[in-house]
DRENVOZA-374286 format. One record per residue: x, y, z of N, C-alpha, C in turn. Coordinates in steps of 0.2 Angstrom, whole numbers. Layout:
! residues N
   n.xx   n.yy   n.zz  ca.xx  ca.yy  ca.zz   c.xx   c.yy   c.zz
      X      Y      Z      X      Y      Z      X      Y      Z
...
***
This chain:
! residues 92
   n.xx   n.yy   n.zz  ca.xx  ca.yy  ca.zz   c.xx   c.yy   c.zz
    213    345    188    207    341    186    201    345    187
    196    344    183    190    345    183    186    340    187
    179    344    190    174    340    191    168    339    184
    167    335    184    163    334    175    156    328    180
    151    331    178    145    326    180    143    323    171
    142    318    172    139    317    166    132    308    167
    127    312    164    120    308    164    120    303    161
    119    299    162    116    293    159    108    292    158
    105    291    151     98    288    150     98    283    146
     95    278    151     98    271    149     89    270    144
     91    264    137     85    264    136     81    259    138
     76    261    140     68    259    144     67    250    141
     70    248    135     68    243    131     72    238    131
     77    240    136     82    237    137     84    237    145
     80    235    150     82    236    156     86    228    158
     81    224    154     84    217    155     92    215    153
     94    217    149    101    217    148    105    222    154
    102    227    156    105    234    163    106    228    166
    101    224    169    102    218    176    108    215    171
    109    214    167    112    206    167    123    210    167
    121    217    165    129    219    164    130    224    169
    123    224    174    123    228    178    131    228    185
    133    220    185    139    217    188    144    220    186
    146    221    178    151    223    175    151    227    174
    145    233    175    147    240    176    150    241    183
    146    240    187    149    242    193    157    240    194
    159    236    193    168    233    192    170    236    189
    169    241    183    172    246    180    172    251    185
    166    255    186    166    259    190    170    260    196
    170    255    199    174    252    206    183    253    205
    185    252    198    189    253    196    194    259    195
    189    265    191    188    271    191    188    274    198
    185    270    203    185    276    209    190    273    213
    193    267    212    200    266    215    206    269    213
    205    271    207    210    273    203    210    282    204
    205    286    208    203    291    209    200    297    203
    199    291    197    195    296    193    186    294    192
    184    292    197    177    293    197    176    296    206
    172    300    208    170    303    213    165    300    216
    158    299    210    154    296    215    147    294    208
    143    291    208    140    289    205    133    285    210
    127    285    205    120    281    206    116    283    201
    112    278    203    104    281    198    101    287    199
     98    287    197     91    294    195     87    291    193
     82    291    196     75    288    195     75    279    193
     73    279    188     73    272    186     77    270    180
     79    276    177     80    275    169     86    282    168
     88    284    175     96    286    171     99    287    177
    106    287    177    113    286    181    116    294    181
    117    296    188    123    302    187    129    300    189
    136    299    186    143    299    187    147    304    186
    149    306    193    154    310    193    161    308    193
    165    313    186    171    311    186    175    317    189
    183    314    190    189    319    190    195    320    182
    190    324    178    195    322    174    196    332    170
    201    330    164    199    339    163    193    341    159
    191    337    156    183    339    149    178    335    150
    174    339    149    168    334    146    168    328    142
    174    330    137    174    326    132    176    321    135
    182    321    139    188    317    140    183    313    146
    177    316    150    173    308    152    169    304    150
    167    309    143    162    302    139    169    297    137
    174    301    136    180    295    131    183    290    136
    182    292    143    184    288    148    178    283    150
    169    285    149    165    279    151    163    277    143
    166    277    137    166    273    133    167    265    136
    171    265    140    173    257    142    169    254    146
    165    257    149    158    255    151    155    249    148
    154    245    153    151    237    148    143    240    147
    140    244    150    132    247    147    133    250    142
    138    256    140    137    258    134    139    253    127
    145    246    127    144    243    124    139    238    124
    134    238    128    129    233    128    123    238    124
    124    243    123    119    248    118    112    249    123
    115    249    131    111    252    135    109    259    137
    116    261    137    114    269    137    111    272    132
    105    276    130    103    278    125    107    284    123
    107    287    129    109    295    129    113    297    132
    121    301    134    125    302    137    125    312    138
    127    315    142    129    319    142    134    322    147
    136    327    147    142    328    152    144    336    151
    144    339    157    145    346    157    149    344    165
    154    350    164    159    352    171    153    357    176
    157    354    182    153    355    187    156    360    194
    155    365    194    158    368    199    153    370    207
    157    362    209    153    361    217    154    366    220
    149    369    223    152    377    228    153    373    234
    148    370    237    148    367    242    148    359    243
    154    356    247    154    347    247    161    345    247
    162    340    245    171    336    248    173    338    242
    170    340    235    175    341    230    176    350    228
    173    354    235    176    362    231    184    364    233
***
């Protein structure tokens, strides 16, 4: 496995929907990290999220947080995802 970060930029016009599905992200998430393929995850500022996954592609963690109840609520405006090689921390 890979380390793969990938961003979140939720849109600004839609915060009020982030609260309401913001419960049933996290339970996904929670799911993910008990299952060991999520590392760690939070906000960034106000308006984007960093999660870190264990998988092998970039590709293969937008395909895994497709099932994210934000990005089906058309909160996420923008996703990206680049491999991550921690030199120093719990995952080198």
């Amino acid at each position: 496995m890979n380390t793969i970060a990938v961003q979140y930029h939720y849109d600004a016009s839609k915060l009020d929907v982030l609260a309401v599905e913001r419960p049933a992200h996290r339970e996904f998430l929670g799911k993910l990290f008990k299952a060991g393929t999520l590392l760690a995850s939070g906000p960034l500022g106000s308006n984007f999220a960093l999660i870190v996954l264990a998988v092998a592609t970039p590709d293969e963690a937008l395909k895994v947080l497709e099932a994210d109840p934000l990005y089906a609520a058309g909160v996420i405006e923008e996703r990206s995802a680049l491999a991550w090689n921690a030199v120093y921390g719990p995952w080198d």
